[in-house]
C-alpha positions in Angstrom: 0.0 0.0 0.0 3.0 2.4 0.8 4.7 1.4 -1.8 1.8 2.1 -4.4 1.6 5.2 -2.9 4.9 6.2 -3.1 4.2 5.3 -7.0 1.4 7.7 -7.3 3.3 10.8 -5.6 6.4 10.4 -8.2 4.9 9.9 -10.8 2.7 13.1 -9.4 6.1 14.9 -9.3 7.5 14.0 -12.8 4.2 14.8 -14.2 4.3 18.3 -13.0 8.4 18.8 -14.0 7.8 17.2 -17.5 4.1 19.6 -17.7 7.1 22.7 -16.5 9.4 21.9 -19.0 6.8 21.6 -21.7 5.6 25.3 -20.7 8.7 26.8 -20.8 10.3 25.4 -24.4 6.6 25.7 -25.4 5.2 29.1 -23.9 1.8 28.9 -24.5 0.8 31.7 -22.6 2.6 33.7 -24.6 1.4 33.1 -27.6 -2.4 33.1 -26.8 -1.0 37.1 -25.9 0.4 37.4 -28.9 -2.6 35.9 -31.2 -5.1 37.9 -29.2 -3.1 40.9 -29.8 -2.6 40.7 -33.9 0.9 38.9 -34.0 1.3 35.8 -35.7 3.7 33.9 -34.6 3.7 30.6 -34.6 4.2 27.6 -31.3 7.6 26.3 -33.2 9.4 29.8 -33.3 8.5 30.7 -29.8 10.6 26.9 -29.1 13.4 27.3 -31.7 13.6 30.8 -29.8 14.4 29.0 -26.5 17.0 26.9 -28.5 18.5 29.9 -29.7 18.8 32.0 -26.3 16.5 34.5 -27.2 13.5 34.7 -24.6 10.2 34.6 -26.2 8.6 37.4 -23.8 11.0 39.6 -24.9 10.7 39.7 -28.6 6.8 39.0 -28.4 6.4 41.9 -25.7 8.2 44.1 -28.5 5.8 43.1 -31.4 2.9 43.8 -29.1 4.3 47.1 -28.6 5.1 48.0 -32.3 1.6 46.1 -33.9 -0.4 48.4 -31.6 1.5 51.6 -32.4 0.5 50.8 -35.8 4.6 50.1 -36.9 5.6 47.2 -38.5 8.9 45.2 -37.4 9.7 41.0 -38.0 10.4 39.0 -35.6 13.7 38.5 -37.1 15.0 41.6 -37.0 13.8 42.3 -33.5 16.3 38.7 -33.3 18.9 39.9 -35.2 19.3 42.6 -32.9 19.0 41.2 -30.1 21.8 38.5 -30.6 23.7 41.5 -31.5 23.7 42.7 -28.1 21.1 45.5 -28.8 18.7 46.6 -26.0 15.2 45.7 -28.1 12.3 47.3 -25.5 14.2 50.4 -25.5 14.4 50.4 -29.6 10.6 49.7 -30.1 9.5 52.8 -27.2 12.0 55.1 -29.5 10.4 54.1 -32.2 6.9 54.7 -30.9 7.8 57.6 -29.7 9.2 59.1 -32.9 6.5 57.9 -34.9 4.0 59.8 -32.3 6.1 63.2 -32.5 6.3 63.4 -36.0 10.2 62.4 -36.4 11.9 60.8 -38.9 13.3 57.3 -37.3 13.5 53.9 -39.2 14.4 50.5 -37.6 17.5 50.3 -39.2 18.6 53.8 -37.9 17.1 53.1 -34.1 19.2 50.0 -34.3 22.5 51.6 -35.3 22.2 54.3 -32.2 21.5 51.7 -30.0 24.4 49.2 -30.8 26.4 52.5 -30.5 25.9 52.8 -27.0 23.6 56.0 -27.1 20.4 56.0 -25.4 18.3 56.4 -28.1 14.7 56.7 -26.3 16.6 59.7 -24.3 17.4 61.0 -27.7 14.2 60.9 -29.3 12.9 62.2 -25.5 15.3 64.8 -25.6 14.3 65.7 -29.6 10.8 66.5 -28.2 11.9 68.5 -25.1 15.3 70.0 -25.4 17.4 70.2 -22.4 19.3 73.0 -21.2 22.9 72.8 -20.9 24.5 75.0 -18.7 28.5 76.2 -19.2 30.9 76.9 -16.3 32.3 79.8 -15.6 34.3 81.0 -18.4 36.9 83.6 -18.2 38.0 86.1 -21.0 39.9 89.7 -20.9 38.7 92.4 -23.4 41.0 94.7 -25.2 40.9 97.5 -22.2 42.8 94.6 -19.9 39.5 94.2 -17.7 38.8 90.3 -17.0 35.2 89.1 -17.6 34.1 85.6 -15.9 31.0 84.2 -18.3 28.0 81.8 -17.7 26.1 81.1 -20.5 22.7 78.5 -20.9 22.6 76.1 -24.1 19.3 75.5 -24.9 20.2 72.6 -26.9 17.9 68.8 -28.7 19.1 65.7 -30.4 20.3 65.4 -33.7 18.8 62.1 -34.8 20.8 61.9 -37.4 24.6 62.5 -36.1 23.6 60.5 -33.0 26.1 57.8 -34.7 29.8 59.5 -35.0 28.5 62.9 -33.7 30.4 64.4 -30.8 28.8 64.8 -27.3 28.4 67.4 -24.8 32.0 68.0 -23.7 32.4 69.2 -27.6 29.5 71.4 -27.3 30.3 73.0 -23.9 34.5 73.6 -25.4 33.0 75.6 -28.7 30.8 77.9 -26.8 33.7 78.3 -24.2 35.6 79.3 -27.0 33.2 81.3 -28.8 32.8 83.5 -25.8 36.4 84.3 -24.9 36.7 84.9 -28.7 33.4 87.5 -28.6 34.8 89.0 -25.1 38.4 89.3 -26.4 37.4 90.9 -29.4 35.2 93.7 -27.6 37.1 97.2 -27.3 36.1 98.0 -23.7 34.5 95.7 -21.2 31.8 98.3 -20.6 30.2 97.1 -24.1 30.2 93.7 -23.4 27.7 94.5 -19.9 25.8 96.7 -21.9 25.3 94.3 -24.5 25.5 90.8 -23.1 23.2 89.5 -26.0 25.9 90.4 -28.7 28.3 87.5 -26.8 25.3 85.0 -27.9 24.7 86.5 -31.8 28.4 86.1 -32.5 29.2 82.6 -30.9 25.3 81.1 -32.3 26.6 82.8 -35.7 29.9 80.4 -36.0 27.9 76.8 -36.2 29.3 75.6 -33.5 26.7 72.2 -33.8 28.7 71.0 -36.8 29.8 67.5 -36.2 28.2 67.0 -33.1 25.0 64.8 -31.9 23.2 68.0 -30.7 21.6 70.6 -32.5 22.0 74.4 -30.7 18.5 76.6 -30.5 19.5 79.3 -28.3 22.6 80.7 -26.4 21.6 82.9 -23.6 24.0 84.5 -21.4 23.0 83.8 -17.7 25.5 85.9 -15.4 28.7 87.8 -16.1 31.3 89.0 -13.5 34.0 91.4 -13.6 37.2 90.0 -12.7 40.5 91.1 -12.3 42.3 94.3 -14.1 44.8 91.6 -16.2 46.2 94.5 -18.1 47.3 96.4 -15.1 48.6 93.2 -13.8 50.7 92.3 -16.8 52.1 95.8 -16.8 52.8 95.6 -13.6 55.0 92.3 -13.6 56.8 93.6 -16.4 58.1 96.3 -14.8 58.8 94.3 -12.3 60.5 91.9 -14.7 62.7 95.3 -16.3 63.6 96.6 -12.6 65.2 93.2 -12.0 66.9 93.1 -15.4 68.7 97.0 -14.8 69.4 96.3 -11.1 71.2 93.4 -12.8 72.9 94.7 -15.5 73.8 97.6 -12.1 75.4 95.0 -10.2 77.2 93.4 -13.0 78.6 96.6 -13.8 79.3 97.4 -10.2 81.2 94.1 -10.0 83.2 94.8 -13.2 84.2 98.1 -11.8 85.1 96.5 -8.3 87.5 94.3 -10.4 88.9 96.9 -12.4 89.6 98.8 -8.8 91.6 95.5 -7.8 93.0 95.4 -10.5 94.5 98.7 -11.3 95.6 97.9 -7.2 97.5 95.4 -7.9 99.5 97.2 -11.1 100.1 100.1 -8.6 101.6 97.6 -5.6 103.6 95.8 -9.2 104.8 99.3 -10.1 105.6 100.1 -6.4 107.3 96.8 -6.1 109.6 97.7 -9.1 110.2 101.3 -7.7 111.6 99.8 -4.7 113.5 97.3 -6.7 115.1 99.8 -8.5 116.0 101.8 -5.3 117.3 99.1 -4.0 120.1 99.1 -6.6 121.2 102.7 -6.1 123.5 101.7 -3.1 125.1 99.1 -5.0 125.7 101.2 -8.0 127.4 104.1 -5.8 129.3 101.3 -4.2 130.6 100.3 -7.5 130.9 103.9 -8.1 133.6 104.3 -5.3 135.8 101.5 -6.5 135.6 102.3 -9.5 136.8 105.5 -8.7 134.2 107.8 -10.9 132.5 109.0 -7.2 134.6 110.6 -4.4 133.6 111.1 -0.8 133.1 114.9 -1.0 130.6 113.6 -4.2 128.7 111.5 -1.6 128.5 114.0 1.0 127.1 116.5 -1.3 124.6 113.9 -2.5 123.5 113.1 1.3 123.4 117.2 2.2 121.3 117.2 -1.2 118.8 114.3 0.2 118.6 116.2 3.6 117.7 119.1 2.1 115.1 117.0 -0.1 113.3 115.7 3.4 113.6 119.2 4.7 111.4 121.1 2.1 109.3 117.9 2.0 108.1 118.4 6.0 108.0 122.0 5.8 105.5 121.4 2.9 103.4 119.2 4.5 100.3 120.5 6.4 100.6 121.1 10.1 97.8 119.4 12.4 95.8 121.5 14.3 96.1 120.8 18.2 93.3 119.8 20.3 91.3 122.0 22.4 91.2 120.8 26.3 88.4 120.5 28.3 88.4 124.2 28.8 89.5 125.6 25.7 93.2 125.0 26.5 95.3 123.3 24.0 96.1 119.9 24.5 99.5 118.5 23.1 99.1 116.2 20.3 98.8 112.6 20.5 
């Protein structure tokens, strides 16, 4: 009795498993969806999709979708790119979602973007409501030397058609950063450019700056600009800076040169004094020579030393006399 029992409750068990596994290679379900909704597709695809890991509910969901929007897409190609690593809900609500705003967008197109790696529901989102793209601060210096600092708001929507190979937002946000130090920098006083702030968003929307990229630009509007520093000033300043370093260099390498002429011109005088001495030092010898020689007498010599007395004589009666120092009380003291 237990053991017929034990019979009934596996083969209980295996019935439900083999009844799962028929369900799930043969979704059933699914298909009574789809038939009810207007796709045909047939039992043996929604099994040879199992076999070929696509899931059924995917792909059928997507038909759904598309058949009731009133667009037309196979089954294969919703395959195709799905094998391909394509994200195929988000493909079919871009294409709905063109097709309701009026905008041109084919499969093939919506397929491309989305293998790309773009979000192309976001794009066709962001075709309908452009965003607004907002710049930081940008800094630019008019002619006058006066620093500006620049936020401007891109109003800007998707270019369906450069979402493949078009540049982003970085591009976008360098242009008009350029475009507005190029507007600022070409403006003769900085007193124009805050009278005017519109004419910084006719010249930079003038130049295309779109071209090549995934966006398309409708407005430029400048939202806040700041007077910064006086650059010109500044730069003026450092460079005089910069010149008073460079003379009080060229100064002191002249100073230095002239120090080392000094030294030099010292050390030909103590040469030249050297030599003087030198030769005075031969005078004895040659009068000594003189005497044996007999050419000098001793009444020639004494005349020569009453002539050099003579000599020191005149010298210290030329020579200033010092003043002497007054005492205490006005007596002179004797010199030191």
């Amino acid at each position: 009795m237990e053991s017929s029992f034990v019979v009934i409750v596996a083969i209980g068990i295996a019935s439900l498993f083999g009844l799962w596994i028929i369900l799930y290679f043969i979704p059933v379900g699914l298909w009574f969806s789809a038939l009810l909704s207007g796709v045909r597709i047939s039992l043996i695809q929604l099994v040879f999709m199992r076999w070929r890991k696509v899931p059924p509910s995917v792909i059928v969901t997507a038909m759904i979708n598309a058949t009731k929007a009133g667009l037309t897409i196979t089954r294969d190609e919703l395959e195709a790119h799905y094998l391909a690593g394509g994200r195929v809900k988000l493909v079919v609500n871009a294409l709905i979602s063109a097709d309701k705003a009026n905008i041109p967008l084919n499969f093939k197109a919506a397929t491309a973007i989305d293998l790309a790696g773009r979000d192309v529901f976001e794009a066709v989102q962001m075709s309908v409501n452009p965003r607004v793209i907002n710049t930081p601060p940008v800094a630019a210096v008019a002619k006058d030397g006066i620093q500006l600092i620049a936020k401007a708001r891109v109003t800007v929507r998707a270019n369906i058609r450069q979402l493949v190979g078009g540049a982003g937002e970085e591009t976008i946000l360098a242009r008009v950063g350029e475009g507005v130090v190029s507007s600022i920098g070409s403006a003769d006083s900085h007193k124009s450019v805050l009278e005017n702030p519109d004419s910084i968003s006719k010249v930079v929307l003038s130049k295309g700056l779109d071209s090549g990229t995934a966006f398309e630009i409708l407005s430029i509007d400048i939202a806040d600009i700041d007077v910064g520093k006086n650059i010109g000033a500044q730069l003026q300043m450092d460079q005089a800076n910069a010149d008073k370093n460079i003379a009080q260099a060229k100064a002191e390498e002249r100073r230095a040169m002239a120090v080392a002429n000094e030294q030099e011109m010292k050390a030909k005088a103590q040469e030249a004094r050297a030599k003087v001495i030198e030769a005075e030092a031969e005078i004895p010898k040659a009068i000594a020579d003189s005497f044996r020689s007999g050419n000098l007498g001793i009444m020639d010599y004494y005349k020569f030393q009453n002539i050099q007395a003579d000599t020191r004589m005149r010298d210290s009666i030329a020579e200033p006399q010092q003043k002497p120092k007054q005492g205490p009380k006005g007596t002179d003291s004797p010199l030191k």
